[in-house]
C-alpha positions as CSV (number, residue, x, y, z in Angstrom):
1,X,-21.0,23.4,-8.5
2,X,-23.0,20.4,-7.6
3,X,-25.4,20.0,-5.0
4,X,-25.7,17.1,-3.3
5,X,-29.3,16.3,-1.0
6,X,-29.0,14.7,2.0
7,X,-29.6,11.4,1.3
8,X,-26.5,10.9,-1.1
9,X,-24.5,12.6,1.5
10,X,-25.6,9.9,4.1
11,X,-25.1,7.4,1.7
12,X,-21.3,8.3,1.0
13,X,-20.7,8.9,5.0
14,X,-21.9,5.2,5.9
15,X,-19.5,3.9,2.7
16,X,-16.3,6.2,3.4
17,X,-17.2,5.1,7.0
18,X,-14.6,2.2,8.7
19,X,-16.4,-1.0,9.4
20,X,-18.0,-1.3,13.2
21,X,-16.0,-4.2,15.0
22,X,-18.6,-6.3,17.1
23,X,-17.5,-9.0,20.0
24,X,-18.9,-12.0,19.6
25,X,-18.9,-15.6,21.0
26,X,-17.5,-17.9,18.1
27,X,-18.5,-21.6,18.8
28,X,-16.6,-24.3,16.8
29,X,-18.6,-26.3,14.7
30,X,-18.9,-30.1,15.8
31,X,-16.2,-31.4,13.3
32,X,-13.6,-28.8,15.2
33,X,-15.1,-29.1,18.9
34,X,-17.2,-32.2,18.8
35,X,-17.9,-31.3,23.1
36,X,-18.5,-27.6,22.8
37,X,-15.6,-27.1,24.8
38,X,-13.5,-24.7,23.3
39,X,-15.8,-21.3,22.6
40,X,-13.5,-18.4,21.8
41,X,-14.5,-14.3,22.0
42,X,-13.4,-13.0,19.0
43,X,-13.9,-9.1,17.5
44,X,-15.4,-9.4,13.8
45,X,-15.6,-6.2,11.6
46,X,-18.3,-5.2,9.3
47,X,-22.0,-5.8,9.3
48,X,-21.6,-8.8,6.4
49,X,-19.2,-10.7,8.6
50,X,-21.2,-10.3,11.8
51,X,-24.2,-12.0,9.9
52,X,-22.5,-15.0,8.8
53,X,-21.1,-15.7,12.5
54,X,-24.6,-15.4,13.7
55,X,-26.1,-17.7,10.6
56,X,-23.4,-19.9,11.5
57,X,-24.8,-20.2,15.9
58,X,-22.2,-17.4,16.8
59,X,-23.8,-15.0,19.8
60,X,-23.0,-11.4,20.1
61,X,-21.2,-10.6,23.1
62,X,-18.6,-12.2,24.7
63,X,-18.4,-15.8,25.4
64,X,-19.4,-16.5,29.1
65,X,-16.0,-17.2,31.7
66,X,-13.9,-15.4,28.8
67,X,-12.5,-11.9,28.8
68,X,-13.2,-9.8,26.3
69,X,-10.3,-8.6,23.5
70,X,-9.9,-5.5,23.3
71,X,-10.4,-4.2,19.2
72,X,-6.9,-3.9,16.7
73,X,-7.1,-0.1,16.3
74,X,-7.6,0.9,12.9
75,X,-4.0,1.4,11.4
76,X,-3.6,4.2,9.1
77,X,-0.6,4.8,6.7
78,X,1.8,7.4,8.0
79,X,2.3,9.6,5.1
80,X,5.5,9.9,3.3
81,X,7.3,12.9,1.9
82,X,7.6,13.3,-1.4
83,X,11.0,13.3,-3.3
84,X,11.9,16.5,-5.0
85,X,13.3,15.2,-8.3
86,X,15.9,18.3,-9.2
87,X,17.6,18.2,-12.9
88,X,21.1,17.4,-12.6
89,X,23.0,20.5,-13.8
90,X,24.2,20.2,-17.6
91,X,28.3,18.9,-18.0
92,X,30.8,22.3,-17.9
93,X,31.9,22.0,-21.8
94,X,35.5,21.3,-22.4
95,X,37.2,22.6,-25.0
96,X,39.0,19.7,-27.0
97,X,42.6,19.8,-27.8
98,X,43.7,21.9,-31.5
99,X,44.3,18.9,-33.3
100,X,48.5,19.2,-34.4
101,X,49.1,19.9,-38.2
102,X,49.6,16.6,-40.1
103,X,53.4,16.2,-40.6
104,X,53.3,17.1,-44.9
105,X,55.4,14.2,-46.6
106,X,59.2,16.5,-47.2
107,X,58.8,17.2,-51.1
108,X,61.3,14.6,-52.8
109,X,64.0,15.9,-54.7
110,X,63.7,14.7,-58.6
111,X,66.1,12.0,-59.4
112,X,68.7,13.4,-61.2
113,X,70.3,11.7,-64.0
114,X,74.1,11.3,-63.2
């Protein structure tokens, strides 16, 4: 049996864990929204994608005037049953047909000499 110490039982809770989903204010950079008009609230999940939002001037939270969306729920497989592969059952042997005797050739009668 293997023992495991805390640390690398933390460790493989935060990595089996589902990424966090964080709200944040995503503002259009000035090639897409030259005016600064149009700043959407968008969800964004995982710690790695959060940082590049905010590297890129995204705010956390919600943008201001904007309701907030509400996160996708995490969707999960629904389990399917697994066939039951059964043998098909072995052919019923037939017995064939007696083959017929071979007709013999009638035994010819020696020429006589008349």
């Amino acid at each position: 049996m293997v023992r495991l110490g805390a640390g690398t039982l933390l460790a493989l809770l935060v990595l089996l864990a589902p990424p966090r989903e964080y709200v944040i204010c995503h503002h259009p950079g000035p090639l897409e929204d030259p005016f600064g008009e149009n700043n959407q609230t968008i969800v964004v999940r995982g710690e790695g994608a959060l940082a590049a939002h905010l590297r890129l001037g995204d705010t956390l939270g919600p943008c201001p005037g904007t309701p907030t969306p509400t996160p996708r729920p995490t969707v999960r497989p629904t389990p399917r049953p697994t066939p039951t592969i059964r043998p098909s059952p072995a052919p019923t042997p037939r017995p064939s047909p007696q083959p017929s005797p071979t007709p013999s050739a009638s035994p010819t009668a020696p020429p006589t000499d008349v």
